[in-house]
C-alpha positions, 0 to 999 in steps of 0.5 A: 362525372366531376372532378376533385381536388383535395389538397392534403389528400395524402394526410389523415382526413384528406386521404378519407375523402379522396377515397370517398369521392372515388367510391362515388364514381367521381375523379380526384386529384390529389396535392400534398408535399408529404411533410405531414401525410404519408405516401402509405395513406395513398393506397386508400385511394387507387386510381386517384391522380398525385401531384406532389408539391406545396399550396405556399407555390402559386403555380403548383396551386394553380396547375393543380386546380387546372380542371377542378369542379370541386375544391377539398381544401385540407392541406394545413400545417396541423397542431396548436403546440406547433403552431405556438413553437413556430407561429411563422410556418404556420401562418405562411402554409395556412393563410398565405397557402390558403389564399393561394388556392382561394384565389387559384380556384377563382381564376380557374372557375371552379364551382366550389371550394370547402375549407378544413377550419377548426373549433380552435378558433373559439378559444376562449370564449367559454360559452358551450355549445359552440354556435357559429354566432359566436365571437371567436376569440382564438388561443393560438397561431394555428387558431388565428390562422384557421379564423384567417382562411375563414375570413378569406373564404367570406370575403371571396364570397362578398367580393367575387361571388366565388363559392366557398364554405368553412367547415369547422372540425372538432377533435376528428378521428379514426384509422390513418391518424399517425399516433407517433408525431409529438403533436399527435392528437390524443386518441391515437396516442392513447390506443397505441400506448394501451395496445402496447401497455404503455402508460397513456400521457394525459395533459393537464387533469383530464377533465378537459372535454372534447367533442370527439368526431369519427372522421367518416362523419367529417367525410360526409360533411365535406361532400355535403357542402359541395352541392348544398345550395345555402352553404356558400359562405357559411362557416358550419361547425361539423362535429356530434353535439356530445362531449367526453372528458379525456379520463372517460375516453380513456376508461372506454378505450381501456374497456375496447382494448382489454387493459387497465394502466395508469396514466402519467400526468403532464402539465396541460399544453399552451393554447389548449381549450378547457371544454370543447363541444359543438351546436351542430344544428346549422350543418344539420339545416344546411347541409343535411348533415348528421353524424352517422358514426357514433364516438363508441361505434367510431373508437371501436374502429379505430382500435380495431385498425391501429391492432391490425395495425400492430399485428401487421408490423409485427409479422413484417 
């Protein structure tokens, strides 16, 4: 039986994981501090130990990986508009935190460590799809800070022989994703304003593309590099290899969901991509890697939660 960390197991992705590994028959251990994941996204995960604290503290870091097999490092100060209002906290929680369990999990010998980086970090470079042998050329301080713990992942690899892997997420999605904060991503926020017969608010033209991944892939892909025995080092983009346009994600949620409304127009956001979409054919050589859940399988989910969702409160 091994053991898990996952930092940010309390947030949206994390606390998928974490359910995972319990499912499998293993033992997970779970830091977060809650300013962004929710103690409610815990009951995904019973029987899972909770350490409350934050990576940007060396001795809590420290404690936390005390034990440890496996290192899931998904704890991140998440959201390009953020980062671009406030580079500052952004840099200390994702590359100083970063550093603080790359370097915690090194002295405590754990095996592996796999880290949440970003499809923001190819930012303008407009080749498509994105190839891992590209120039990152990234667009904002979230972006630069994800590149940054990517480049500290390597240089653990080549100085230390500490084994860790980058798994660079595209726009991931799926049940648990908070729709309410002002720097949701685009798909919850969509289903709550149909679900409600709201006006959905739309970022620029919304011909922008994205490559939508229904996070039980990502799930799949994090477990994967864990004991994959070519993935030490490797940064692997983990996404489907499609990519939708924001108006025809919103024209098949309206078909799921059964409405028709408007959309409300607003400039495009600083820092945002134009086209987004991934080569995933590395993770596939590497990491056996395949997105089991379609984008339409993954949107049918997702709504059916977030109703559930709705009904529940508006019984409570």
């Amino acid at each position: 039986m091994a053991r898990y960390l996952v930092t940010g197991g309390a947030g949206f992705i994390g606390s998928h994981i974490a359910a995972a590994v319990l499912a499998g028959g293993d033992e997970v251990r779970i830091l977060d501090n809650f300013s962004t994941g929710s103690r409610e996204n815990l009951n995904a995960a019973p029987g899972a130990e909770v350490m409350e604290g934050d990576i940007r503290s060396y001795h809590i870091v420290r404690d936390a990986v005390d034990g440890c097999d496996f290192v899931l490092h998904q704890a991140a100060l998440p959201s390009v508009p953020r980062s671009v209002k406030d580079p500052i906290t952004s840099n200390e929680v994702n590359v100083v935190g970063t550093l603080n369990v790359l370097n915690a999990a090194r002295d405590a010998r754990v095996k592996r460590l796999v880290y949440a980086s970003s499809s923001s970090i190819y930012g303008q470079n407009p080749e498509l799809p994105k190839r891992e042998t590209m120039t990152p050329l990234p667009m904002s301080p979230y972006a630069v800070s994800k590149l940054a713990g990517e480049h500290y992942c390597r240089a653990f690899w080549e100085l230390y022989q500490f084994e860790a892997v980058a798994l660079r997420y595209f726009n991931v999605f799926g049940p648990r994703q908070n729709p309410f904060s002002q720097y949701s991503a685009v798909i919850p926020r969509f289903i709550h304003s149909l679900l409600h017969e709201e006006a959905p608010t739309v970022n620029g033209d919304g011909s922008q593309t994205r490559d939508f991944t229904f996070v039980a892939n990502v799930v799949h892909a994090n477990l994967a590099a864990c004991t994959a025995s070519a993935a030490a080092g490797k940064a692997l983009n983990v996404a489907t290899g499609h990519r939708v346009s924001l108006l025809e994600l919103l024209a098949e949620l309206e078909q799921l969901i059964g409405v028709s409304v408007k959309p409300r127009f607003i400039p495009s956001r600083v820092g945002d991509v134009p086209h987004s979409y991934a080569d995933t054919s590395l993770a596939r050589e590497i990491l056996a890697y395949a997105p089991h859940v379609t984008f339409g399988e993954g949107l049918r989910m997702t709504v059916d939660a977030m109703r559930g969702g709705k009904e529940r409160r508006r019984r409570e």
